[in-house]
VOLUM-367915 format. One record per atom (N, C-alpha, C, CB): residue in three letters; atom name; x, y, z. Coordinates in steps of 0.05 Angstrom, whole numbers. Glycine has a CB too. Example, Ala and Ser with C-alpha at 12.3 -4.5 7.8 and 13.67 -1.06 7.14 Angstrom:
# VOLUM-367915
- ALA N 264 -114 156
- ALA CA 246 -90 156
- ALA C 264 -66 156
- ALA CB 226 -89 181
- SER N 257 -45 142
- SER CA 273 -21 143
- SER C 258 1 157
- SER CB 282 -12 114
//
This chain:
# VOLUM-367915
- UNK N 16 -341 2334
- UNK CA 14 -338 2305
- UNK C 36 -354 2292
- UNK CB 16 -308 2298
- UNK N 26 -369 2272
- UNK CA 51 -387 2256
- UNK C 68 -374 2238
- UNK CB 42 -410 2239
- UNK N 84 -381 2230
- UNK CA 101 -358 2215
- UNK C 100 -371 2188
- UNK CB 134 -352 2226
- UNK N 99 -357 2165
- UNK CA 93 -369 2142
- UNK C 121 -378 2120
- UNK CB 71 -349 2130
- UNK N 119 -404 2117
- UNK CA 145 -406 2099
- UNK C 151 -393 2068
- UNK CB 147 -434 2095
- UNK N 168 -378 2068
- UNK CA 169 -356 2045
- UNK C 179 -370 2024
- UNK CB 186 -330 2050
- UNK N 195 -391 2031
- UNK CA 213 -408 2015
- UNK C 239 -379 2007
- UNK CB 192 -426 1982
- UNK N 241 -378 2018
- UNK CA 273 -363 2023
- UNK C 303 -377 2032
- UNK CB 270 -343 2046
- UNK N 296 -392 2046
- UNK CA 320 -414 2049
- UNK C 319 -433 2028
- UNK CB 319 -430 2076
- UNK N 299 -440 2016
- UNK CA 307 -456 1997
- UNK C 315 -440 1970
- UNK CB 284 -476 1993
- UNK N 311 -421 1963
- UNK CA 320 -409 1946
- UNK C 353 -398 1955
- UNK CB 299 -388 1940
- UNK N 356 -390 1976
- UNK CA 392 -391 1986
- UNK C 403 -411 1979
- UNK CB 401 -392 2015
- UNK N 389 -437 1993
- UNK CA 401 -463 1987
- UNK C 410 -469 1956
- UNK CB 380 -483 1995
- UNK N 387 -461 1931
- UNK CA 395 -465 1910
- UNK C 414 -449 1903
- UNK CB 378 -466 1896
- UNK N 418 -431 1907
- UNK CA 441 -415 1893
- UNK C 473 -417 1906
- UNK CB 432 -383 1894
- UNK N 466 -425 1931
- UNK CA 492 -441 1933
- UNK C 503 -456 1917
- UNK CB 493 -454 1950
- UNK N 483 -472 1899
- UNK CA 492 -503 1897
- UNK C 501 -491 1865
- UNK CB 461 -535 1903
- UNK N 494 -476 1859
- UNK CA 512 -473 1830
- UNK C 537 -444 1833
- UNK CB 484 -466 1798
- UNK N 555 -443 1827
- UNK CA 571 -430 1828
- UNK C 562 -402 1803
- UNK CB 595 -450 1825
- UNK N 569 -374 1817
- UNK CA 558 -351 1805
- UNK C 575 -352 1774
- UNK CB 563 -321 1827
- UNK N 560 -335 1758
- UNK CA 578 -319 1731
- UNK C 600 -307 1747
- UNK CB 560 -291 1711
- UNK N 597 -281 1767
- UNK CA 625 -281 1779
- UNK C 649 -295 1799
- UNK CB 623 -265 1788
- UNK N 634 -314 1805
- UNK CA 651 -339 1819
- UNK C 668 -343 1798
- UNK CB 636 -368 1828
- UNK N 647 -349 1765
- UNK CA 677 -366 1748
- UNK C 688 -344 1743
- UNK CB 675 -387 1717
- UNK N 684 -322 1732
- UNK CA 704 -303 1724
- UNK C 726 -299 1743
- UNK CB 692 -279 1719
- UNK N 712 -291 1765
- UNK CA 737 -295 1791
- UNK C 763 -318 1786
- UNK CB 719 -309 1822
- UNK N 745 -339 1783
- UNK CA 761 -366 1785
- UNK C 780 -369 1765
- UNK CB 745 -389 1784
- UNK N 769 -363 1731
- UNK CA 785 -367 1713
- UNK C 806 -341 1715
- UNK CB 769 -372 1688
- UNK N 808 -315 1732
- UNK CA 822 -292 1722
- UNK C 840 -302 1741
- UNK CB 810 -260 1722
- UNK N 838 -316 1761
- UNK CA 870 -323 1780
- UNK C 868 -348 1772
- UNK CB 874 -320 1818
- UNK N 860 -361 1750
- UNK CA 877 -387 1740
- UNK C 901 -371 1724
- UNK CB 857 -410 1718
- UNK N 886 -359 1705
- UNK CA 901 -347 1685
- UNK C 929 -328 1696
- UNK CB 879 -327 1669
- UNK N 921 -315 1720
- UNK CA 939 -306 1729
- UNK C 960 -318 1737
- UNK CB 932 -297 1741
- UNK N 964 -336 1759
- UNK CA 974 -353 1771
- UNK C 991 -371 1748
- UNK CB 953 -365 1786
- UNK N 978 -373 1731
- UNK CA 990 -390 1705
- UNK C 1007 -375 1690
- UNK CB 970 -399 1685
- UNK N 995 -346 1683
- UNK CA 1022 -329 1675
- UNK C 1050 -326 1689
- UNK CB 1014 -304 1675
- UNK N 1039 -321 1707
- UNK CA 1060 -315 1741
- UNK C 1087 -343 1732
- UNK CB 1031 -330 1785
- UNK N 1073 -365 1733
- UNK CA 1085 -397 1722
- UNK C 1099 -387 1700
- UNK CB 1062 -423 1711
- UNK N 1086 -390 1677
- UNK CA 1105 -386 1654
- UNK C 1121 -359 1649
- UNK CB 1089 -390 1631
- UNK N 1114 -344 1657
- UNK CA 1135 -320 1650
- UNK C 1164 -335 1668
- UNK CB 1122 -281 1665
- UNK N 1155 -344 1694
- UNK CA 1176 -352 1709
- UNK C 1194 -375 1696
- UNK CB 1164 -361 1735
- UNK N 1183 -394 1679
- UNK CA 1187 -414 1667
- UNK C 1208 -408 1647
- UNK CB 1164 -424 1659
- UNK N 1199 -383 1632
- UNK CA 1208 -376 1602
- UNK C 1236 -360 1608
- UNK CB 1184 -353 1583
- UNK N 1233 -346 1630
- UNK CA 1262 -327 1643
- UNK C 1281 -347 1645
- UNK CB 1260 -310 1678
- UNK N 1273 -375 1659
- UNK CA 1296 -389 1670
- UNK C 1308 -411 1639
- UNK CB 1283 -410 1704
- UNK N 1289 -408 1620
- UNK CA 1294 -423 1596
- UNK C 1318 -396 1584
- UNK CB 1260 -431 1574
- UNK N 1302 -371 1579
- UNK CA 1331 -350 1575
- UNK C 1343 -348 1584
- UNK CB 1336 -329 1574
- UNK N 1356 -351 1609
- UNK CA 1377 -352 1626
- UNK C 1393 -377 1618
- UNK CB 1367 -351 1655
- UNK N 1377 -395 1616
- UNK CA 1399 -427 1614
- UNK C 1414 -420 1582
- UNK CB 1373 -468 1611
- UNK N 1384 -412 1568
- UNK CA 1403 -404 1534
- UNK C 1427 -386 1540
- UNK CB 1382 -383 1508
- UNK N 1426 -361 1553
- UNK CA 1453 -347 1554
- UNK C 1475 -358 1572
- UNK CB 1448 -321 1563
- UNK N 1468 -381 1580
- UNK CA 1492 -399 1599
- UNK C 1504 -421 1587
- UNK CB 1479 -411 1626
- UNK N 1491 -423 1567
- UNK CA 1494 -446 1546
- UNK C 1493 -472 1571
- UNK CB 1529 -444 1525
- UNK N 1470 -469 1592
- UNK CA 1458 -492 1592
- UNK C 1435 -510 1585
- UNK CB 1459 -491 1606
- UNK N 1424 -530 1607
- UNK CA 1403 -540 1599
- UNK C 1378 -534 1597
- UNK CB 1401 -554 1608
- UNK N 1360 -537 1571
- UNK CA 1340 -513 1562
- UNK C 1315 -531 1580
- UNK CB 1333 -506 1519
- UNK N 1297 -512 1574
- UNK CA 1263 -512 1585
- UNK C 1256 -538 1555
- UNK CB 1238 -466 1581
- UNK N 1243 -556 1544
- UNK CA 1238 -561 1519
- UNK C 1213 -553 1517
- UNK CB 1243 -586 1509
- UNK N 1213 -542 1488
- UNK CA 1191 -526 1486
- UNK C 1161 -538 1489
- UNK CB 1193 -516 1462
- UNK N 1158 -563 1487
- UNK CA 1134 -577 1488
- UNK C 1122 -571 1521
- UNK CB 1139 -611 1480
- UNK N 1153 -565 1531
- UNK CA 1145 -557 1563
- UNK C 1125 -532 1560
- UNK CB 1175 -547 1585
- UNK N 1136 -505 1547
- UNK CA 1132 -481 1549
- UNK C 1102 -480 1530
- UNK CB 1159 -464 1539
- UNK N 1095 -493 1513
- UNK CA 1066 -497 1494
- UNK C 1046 -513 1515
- UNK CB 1071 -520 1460
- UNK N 1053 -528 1530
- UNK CA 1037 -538 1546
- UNK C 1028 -514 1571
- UNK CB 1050 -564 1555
- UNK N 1048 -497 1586
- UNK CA 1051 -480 1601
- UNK C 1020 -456 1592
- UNK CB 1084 -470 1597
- UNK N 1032 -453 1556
- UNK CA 1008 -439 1549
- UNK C 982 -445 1543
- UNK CB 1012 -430 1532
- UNK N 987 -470 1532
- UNK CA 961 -489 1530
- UNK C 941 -482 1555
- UNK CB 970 -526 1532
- UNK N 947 -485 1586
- UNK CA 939 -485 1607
- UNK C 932 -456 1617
- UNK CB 958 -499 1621
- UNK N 937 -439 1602
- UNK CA 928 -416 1612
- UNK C 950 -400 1616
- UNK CB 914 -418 1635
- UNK N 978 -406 1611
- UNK CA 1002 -379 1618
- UNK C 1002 -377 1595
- UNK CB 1032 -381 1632
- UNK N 986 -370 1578
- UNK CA 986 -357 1549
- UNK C 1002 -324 1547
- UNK CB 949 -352 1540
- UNK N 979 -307 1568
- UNK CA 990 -280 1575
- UNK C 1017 -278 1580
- UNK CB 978 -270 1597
- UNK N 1022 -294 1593
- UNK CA 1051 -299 1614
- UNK C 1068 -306 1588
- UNK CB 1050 -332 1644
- UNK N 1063 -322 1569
- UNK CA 1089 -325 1548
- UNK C 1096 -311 1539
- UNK CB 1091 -336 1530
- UNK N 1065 -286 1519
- UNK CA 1077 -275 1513
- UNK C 1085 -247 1516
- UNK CB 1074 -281 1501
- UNK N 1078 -238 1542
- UNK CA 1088 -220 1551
- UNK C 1122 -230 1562
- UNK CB 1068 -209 1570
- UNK N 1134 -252 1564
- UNK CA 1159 -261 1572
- UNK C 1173 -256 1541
- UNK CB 1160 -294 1586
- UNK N 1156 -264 1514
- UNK CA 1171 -264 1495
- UNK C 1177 -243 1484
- UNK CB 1164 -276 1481
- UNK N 1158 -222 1491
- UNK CA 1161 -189 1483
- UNK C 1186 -174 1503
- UNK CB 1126 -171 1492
- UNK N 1186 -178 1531
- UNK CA 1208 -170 1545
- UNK C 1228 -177 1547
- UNK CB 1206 -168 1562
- UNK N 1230 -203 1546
- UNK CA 1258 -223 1555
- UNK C 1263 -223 1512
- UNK CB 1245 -272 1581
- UNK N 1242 -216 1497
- UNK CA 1256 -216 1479
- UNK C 1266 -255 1468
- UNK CB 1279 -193 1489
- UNK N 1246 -263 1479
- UNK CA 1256 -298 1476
- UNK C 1241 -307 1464
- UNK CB 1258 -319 1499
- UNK N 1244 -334 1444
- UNK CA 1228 -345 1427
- UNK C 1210 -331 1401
- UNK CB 1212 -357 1444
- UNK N 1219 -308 1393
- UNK CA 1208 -293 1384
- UNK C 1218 -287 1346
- UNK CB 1210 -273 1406
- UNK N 1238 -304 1347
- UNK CA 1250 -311 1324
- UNK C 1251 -337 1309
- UNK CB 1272 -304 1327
- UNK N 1232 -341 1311
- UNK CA 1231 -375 1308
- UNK C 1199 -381 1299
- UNK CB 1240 -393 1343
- UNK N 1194 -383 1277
- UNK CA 1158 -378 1261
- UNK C 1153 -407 1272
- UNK CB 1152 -374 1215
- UNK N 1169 -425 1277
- UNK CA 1146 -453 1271
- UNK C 1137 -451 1309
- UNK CB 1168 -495 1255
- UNK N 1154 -445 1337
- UNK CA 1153 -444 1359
- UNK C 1121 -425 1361
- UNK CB 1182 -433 1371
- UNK N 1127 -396 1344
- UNK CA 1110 -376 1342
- UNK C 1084 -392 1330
- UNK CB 1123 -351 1322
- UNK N 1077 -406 1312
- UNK CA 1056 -414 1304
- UNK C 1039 -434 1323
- UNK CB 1062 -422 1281
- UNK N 1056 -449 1336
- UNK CA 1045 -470 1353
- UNK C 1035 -459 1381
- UNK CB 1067 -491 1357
- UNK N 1050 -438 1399
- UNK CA 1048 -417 1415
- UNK C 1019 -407 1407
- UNK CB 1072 -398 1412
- UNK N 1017 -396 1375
- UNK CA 988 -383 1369
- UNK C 960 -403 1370
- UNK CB 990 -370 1338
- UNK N 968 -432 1366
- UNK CA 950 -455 1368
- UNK C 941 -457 1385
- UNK CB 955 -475 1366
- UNK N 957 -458 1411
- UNK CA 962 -467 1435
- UNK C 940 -440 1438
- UNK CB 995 -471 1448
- UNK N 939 -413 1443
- UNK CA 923 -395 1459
- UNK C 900 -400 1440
- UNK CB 933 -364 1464
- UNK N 891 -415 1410
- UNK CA 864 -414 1393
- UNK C 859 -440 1415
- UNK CB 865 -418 1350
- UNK N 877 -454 1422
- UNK CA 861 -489 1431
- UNK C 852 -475 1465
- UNK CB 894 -529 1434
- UNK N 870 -456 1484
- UNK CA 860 -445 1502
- UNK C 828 -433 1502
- UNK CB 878 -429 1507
- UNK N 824 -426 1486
- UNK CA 802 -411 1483
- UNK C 783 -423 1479
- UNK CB 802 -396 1467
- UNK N 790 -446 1460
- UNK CA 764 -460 1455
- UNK C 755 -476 1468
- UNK CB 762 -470 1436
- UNK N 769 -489 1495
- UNK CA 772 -504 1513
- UNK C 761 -486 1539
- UNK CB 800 -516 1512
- UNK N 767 -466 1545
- UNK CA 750 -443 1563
- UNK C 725 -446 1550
- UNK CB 761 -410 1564
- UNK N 719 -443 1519
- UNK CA 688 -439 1517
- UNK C 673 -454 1524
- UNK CB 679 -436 1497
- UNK N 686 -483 1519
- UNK CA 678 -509 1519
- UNK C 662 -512 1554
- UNK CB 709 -531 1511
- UNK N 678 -506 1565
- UNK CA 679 -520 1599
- UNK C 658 -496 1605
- UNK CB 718 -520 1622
- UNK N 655 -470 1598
- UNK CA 640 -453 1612
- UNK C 606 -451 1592
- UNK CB 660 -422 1615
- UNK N 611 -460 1569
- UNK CA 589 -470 1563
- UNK C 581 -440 1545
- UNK CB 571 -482 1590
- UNK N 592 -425 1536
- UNK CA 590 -399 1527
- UNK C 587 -400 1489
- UNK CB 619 -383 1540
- UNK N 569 -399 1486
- UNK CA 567 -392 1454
- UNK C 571 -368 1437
- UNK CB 545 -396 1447
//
């Protein structure tokens, strides 16, 4: 008796070939993570240099940090460490930076 092709491997095959809704969520929640992890680490050693009166982080460093996804990570560093948090024009660009994150996640995942 011949065995009849169900087309079951080819339907495996296809769904390999595109990556799941929970693959990206997966993927983007330990970008984001990993990126926080970064900038909180980033922003401590920028407070630390300020209370040493040494050499700082420059901030275009730390907007880019968020730009990339350590958004969470800033400002949970700026709420604890209490850093950058007095300063409206740093604060406004910081808030750009997580509107341009977002819109750039929507962009790439294709989400309306």
């Amino acid at each position: 008796m011949r065995r009849r092709n169900t087309g079951s491997r080819k339907h495996k095959d296809s769904c390999r070939a595109e990556p799941t809704h929970m693959s990206l969520v997966l993927t983007a929640a330990l970008g984001y993570t990993l990126m926080s992890v970064l900038t909180y680490a980033v922003y401590a050693a920028d407070k630390s240099a300020a209370l040493r009166k040494r050499r700082r982080v420059p901030e275009r460093t730390l907007h880019l940090l968020a730009l990339l996804g350590g958004w969470p990570g800033a400002l949970l560093a700026q709420q604890q460490l209490r850093h950058k948090t007095s300063k409206p024009r740093f604060l406004l660009v910081y808030w750009l930076t997580v509107v341009g994150n977002f819109a750039g996640l929507l962009a790439i995942t294709g989400l309306r």
